[in-house]
C-alpha positions as CSV (number, residue, x, y, z in Angstrom):
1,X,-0.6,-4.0,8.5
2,X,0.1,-1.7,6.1
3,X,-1.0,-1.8,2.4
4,X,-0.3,0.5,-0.5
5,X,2.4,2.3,-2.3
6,X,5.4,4.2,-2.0
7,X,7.8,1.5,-2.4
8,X,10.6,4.0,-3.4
9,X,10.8,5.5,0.1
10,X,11.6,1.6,1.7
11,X,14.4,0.5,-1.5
12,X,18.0,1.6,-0.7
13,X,20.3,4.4,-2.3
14,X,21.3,2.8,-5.7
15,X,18.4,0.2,-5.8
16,X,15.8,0.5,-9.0
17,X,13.2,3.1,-8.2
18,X,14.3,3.9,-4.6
19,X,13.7,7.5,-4.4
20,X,16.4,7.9,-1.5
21,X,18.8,10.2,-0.8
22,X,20.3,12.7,2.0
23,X,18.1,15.2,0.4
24,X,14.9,13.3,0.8
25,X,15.9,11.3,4.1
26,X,15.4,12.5,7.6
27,X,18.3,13.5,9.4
28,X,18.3,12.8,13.4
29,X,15.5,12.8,14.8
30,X,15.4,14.7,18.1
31,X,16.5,13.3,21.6
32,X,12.9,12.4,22.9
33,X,11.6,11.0,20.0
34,X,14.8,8.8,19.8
35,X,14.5,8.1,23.7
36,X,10.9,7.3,23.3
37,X,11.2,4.9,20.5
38,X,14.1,3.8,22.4
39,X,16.4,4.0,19.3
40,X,19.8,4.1,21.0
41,X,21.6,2.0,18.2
42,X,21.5,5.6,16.0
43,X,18.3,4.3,14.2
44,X,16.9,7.5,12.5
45,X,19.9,9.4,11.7
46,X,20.6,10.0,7.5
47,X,20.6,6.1,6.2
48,X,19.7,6.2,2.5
49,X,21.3,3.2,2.3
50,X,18.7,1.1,4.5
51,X,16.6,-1.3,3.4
52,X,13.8,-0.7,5.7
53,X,11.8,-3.7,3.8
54,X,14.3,-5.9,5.2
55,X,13.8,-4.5,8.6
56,X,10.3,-5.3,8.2
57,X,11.1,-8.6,7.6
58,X,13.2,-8.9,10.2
59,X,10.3,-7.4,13.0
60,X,8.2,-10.4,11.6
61,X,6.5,-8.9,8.9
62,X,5.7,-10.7,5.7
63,X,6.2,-9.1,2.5
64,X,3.8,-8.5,-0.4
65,X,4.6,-6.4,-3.9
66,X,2.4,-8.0,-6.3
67,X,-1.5,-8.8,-6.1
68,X,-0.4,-12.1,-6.5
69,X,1.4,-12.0,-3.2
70,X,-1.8,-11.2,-1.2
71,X,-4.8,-13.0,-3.6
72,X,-4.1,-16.1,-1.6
73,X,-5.1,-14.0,2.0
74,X,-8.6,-12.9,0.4
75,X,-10.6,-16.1,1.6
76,X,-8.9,-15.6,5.2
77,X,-6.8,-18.2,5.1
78,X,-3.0,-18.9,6.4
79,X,-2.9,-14.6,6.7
80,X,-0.2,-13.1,8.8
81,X,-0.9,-11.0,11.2
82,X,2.2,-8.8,10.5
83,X,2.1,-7.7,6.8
84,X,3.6,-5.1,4.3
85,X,2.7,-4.6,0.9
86,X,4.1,-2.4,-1.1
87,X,2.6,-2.3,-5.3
88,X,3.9,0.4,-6.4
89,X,6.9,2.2,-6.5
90,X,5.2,5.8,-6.0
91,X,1.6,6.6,-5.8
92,X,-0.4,3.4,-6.9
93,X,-2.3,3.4,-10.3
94,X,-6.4,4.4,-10.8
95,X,-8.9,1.8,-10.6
96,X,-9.5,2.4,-14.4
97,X,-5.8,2.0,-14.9
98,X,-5.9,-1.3,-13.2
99,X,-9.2,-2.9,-14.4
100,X,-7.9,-2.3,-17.7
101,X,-4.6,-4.1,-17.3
102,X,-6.9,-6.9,-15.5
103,X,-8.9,-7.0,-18.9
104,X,-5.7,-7.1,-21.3
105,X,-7.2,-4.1,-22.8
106,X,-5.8,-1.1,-23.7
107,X,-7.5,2.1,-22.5
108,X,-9.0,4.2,-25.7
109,X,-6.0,6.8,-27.2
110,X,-3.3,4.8,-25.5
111,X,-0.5,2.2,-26.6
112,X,0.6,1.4,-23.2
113,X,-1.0,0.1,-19.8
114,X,-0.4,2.7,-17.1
115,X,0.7,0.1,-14.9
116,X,3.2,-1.4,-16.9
117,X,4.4,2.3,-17.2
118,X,4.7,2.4,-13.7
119,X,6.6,-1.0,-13.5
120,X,3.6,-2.4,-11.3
121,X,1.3,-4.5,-13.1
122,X,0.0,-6.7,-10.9
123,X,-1.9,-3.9,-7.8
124,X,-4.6,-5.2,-6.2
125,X,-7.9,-3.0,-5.5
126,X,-8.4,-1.2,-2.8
127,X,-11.4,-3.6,-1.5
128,X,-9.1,-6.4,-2.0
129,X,-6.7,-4.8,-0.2
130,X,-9.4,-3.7,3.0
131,X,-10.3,-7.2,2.9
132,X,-7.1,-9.1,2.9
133,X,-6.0,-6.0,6.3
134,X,-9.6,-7.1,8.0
135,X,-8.6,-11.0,7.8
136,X,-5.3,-9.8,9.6
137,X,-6.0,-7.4,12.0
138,X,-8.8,-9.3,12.6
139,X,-6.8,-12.0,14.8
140,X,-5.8,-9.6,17.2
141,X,-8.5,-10.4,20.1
142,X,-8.2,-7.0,21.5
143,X,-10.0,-5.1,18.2
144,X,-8.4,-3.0,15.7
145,X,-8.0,0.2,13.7
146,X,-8.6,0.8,10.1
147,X,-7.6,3.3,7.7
148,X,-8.5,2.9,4.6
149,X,-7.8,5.7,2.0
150,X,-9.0,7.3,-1.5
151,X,-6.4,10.1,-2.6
152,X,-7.0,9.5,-6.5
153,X,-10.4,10.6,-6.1
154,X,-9.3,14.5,-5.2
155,X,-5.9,14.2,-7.4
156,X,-8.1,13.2,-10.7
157,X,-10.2,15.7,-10.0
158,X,-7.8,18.1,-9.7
159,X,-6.6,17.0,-13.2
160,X,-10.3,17.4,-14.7
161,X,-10.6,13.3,-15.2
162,X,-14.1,12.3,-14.5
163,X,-13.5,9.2,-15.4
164,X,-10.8,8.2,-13.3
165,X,-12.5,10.0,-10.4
166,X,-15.2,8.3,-10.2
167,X,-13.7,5.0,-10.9
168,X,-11.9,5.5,-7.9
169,X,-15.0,6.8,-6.0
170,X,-16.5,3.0,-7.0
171,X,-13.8,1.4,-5.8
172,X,-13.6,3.1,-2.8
173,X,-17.1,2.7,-2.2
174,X,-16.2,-1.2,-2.6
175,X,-13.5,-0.9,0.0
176,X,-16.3,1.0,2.4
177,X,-18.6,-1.7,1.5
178,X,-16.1,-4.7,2.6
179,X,-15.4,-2.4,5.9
180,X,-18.9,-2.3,6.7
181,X,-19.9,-6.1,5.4
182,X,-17.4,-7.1,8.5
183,X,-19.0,-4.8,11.1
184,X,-22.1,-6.1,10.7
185,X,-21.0,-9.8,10.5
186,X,-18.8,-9.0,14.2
187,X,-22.2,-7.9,15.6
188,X,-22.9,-9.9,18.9
């Protein structure tokens, strides 16, 4: 499972808002990592023109870009136990940023939604998102890993917005709080 943003980095050369280029693509990768990974086909030499969201789909993943793509998997129903979601073409939006496009309400001072700046309207919350990777990972009978992650809270800070910081600190202690609701509830 993997849930988030960054979009640009999986869209091909030449797409809208792939970010992709020889510049900004890896070139080979060395000889062990390719033996490894066993990529003998050439997989991880310069490819800007890959759509690695197709090769997701094509490993069996099912593909999310919208909140509306994963609201259906909050109530644990029908999920996939392969699933990438990708809401934003760069960093995703602020949890003020999204509440407020949520609301149909424009933040004071501005004319605009972030979001729809961002050409991502629809992002889901990070405890949506922690609760819809728990009710896939959770099928695996051999347990699971979790990362789930906050970076808004240090870049607003950095950027001396309180108010976006600790908006993000709430709904990252939403995200903890779903993460720890299913601990306890998997106690034997």
């Amino acid at each position: 499972v993997l849930l988030g943003g960054g979009r640009r980095w999986f869209l091909p050369a030449g797409t809208f808002g792939s970010s992709r280029a020889d510049a900004s693509d890896y070139a080979t990768l060395p000889a062990d990592l390719a033996a490894g990974w066993d990529l003998s086909k050439g997989e991880g030499a310069l490819d800007k023109g890959r759509d690695v969201i197709a090769d997701f789909k094509k490993a069996g993943f099912s593909y999310a870009e919208s909140y509306a793509d994963i609201k259906g998997y909050l109530g644990g129903k029908n999920v996939p136990d392969r699933l990438l979601g990708l809401f934003a073409y760069g960093n995703m939006n602020v949890a003020v940023d999204k509440i407020a496009k949520r609301r149909n309400v424009l933040l004071p001072g501005t004319k605009t939604f972030a979001v729809d700046d961002y050409h991502a309207a629809d992002q889901p919350m990070l405890d949506e998102m922690t609760t819809v990777a728990i009710n896939a990972l959770k099928q695996d009978k051999d347990g699971f890993v979790l990362m789930v992650e906050a970076a808004h809270i240090d870049k607003q800070a950095h950027l001396m917005d309180p108010e976006r910081s600790v908006g993000d600190v709430i709904e990252f202690d939403r995200a903890i709080g779903v993460a720890r609701d299913f601990a306890e509830s998997s106690r034997g």
